[in-house]
C-alpha positions in Angstrom: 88.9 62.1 -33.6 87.3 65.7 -34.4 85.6 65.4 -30.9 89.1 64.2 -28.8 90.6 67.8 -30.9 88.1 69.5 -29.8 88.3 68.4 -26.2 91.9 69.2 -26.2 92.0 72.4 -27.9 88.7 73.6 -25.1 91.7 72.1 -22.3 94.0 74.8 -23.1 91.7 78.0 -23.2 89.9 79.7 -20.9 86.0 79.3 -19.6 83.8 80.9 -22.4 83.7 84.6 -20.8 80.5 86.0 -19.2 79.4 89.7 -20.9 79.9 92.0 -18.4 76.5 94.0 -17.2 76.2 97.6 -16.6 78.3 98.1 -13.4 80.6 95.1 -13.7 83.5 96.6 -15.2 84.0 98.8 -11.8 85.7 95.4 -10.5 88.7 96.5 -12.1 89.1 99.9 -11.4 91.7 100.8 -9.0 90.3 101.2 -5.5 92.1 103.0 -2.5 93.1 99.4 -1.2 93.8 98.3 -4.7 97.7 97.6 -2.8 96.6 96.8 0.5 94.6 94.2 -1.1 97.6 92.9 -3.5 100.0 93.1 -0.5 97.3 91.1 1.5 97.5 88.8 -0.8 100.8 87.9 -1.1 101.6 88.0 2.8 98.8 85.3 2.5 100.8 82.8 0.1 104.0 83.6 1.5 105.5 85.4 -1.0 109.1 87.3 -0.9 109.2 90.9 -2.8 112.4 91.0 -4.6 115.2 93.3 -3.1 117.5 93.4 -5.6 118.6 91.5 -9.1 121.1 88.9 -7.4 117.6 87.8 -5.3 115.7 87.6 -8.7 118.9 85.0 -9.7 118.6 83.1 -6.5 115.0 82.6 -7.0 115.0 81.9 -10.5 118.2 79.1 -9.8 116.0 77.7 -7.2 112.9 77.4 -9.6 110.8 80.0 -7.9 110.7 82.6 -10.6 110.3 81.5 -14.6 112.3 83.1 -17.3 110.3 85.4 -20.0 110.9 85.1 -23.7 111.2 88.5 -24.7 109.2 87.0 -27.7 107.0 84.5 -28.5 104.3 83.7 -31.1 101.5 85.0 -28.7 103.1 87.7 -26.7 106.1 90.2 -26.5 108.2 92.0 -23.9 108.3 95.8 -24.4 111.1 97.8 -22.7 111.8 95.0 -20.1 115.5 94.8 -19.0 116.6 91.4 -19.4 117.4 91.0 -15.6 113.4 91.9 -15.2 112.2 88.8 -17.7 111.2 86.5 -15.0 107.6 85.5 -13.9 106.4 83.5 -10.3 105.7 80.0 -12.3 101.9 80.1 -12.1 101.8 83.5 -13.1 104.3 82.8 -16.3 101.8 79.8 -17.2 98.6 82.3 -16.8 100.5 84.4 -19.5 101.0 81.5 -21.7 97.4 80.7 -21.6 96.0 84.3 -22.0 98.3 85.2 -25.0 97.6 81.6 -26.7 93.7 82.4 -26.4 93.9 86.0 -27.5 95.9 85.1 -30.2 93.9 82.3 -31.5 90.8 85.3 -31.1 92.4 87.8 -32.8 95.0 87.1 -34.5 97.8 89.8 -32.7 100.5 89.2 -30.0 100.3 90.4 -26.6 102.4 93.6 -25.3 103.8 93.0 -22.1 105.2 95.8 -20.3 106.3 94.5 -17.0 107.0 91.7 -14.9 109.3 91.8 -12.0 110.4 94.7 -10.2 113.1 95.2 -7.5 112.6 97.6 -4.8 115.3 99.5 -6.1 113.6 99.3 -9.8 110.6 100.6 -8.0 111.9 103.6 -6.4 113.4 104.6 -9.6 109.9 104.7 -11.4 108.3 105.8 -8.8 110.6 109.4 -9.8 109.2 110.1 -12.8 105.8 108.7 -12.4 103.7 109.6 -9.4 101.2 107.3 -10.0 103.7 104.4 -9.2 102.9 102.4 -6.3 105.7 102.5 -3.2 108.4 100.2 -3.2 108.0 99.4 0.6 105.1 99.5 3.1 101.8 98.3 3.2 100.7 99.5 -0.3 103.9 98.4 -2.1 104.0 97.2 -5.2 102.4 93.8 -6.0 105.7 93.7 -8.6 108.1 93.0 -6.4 106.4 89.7 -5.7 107.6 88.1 -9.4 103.5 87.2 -9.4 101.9 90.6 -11.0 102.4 91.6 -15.0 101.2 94.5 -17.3 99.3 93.8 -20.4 99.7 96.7 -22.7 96.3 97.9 -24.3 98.2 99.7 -26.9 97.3 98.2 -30.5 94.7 96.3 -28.8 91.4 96.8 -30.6 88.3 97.8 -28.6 86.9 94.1 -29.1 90.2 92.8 -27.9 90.3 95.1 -24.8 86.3 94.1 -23.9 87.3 90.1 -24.5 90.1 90.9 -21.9 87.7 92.7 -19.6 85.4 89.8 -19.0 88.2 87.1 -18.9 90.2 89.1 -16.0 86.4 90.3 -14.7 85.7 86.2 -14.5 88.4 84.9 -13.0 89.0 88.2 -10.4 85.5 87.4 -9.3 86.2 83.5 -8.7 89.2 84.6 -6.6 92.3 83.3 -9.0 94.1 86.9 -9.8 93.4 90.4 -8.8 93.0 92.7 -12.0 93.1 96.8 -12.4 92.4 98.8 -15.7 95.0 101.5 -15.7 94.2 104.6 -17.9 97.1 106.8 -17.1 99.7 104.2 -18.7 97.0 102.2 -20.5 97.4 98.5 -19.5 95.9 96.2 -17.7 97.3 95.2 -14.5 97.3 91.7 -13.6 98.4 90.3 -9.8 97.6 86.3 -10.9 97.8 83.8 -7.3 99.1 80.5 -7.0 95.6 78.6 -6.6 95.7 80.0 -10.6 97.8 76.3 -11.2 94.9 74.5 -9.4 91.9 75.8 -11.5 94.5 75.1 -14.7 94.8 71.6 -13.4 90.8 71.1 -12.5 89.6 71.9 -15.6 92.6 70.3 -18.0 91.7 67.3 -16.1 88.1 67.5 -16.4 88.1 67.8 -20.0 90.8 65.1 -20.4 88.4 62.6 -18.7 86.0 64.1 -21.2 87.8 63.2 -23.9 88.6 59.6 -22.5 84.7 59.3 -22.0 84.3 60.1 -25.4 86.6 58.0 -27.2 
């Protein structure tokens, strides 16, 4: 029975993270095709940028967009409008996972500081802050897409922030998210992609057999 718990519990976190070698950590700085890459990206799976709220309803009504608790036991929303709580499904599930693990780590919530944008939402950051990506064009913001999310590093302690660099630094480099470490609003900036839901479903399923085998 200990080993089937044990199985299960491996299921719901993450690979054990690599430690990063001197250098690696420049996979998540920002890049000047950081957005061209992100935008890239979502031309490539097909994904809609949100124009305004009433297309964040019709998405989330026809099941493409997840709502956000504004609080769970593993994460929290921070300054998020409630017409902004929704996540792309595989991106909402990537969240779930991350916070459960980091929680079960080290014992704190995660601070979540965006989700969806509207082009209009956009342009209105964009006013204040001119390190905002555009709201249109080729280096738009990966927001808009309902698939990117900001993890605050506020509160986070300097072992928390290096067990985050090497999880996003793992699964960047096997091609399931694209991940920037923002120092101006410290965060880290998290574009996850729908072939996220596969890699969830490869290794849940490999360890379920595991556990069958066992047993």
């Amino acid at each position: 029975m200990r080993a089937i718990l044990a199985l299960f519990a491996a299921a719901i976190l993450f690979t054990v993270p690599v430690r990063l070698r001197a250098g690696d950590q420049s996979l998540l700085m920002a890049t000047a095709s950081s957005q061209a890459i992100q935008n890239e990206k979502a031309n490539e799976f097909g994904l809609s940028r949100m124009r305004n709220r009433a297309m964040i309803q019709r998405f989330y009504r026809a099941g493409l967009l997840d709502p956000v608790p504004v609080r769970t036991r593993f994460y929290y929303l921070y300054d998020i409008a409630p017409s902004y709580r929704f996540l792309r499904p595989w991106a909402k599930l990537f969240l779930d996972r991350l916070s459960r693990e980091y929680y079960e780590r080290f014992g704190q919530p995660l601070r979540v500081t965006s989700l969806v944008r509207t082009v209009g939402s956009q342009l209105r950051l964009s006013r204040w802050d001119p390190n905002t990506a555009q709201a249109t064009g080729p280096d738009r913001s990966a927001h808009l897409t309902g698939a990117a999310l900001d993890i605050s590093k506020r509160f986070m302690s300097w072992q928390g922030q290096q067990w985050m660099r090497q999880v996003l630094f793992q699964l960047k480099r096997a091609g399931y998210l694209y991940a920037i470490e923002e120092f101006e609003e410290p965060c880290f900036h998290v574009m996850v992609y729908p072939t996220y839901r596969q890699y969830v479903a490869r290794i849940t399923t490999g360890h379920a057999r595991a556990g069958t085998d066992t047993d």
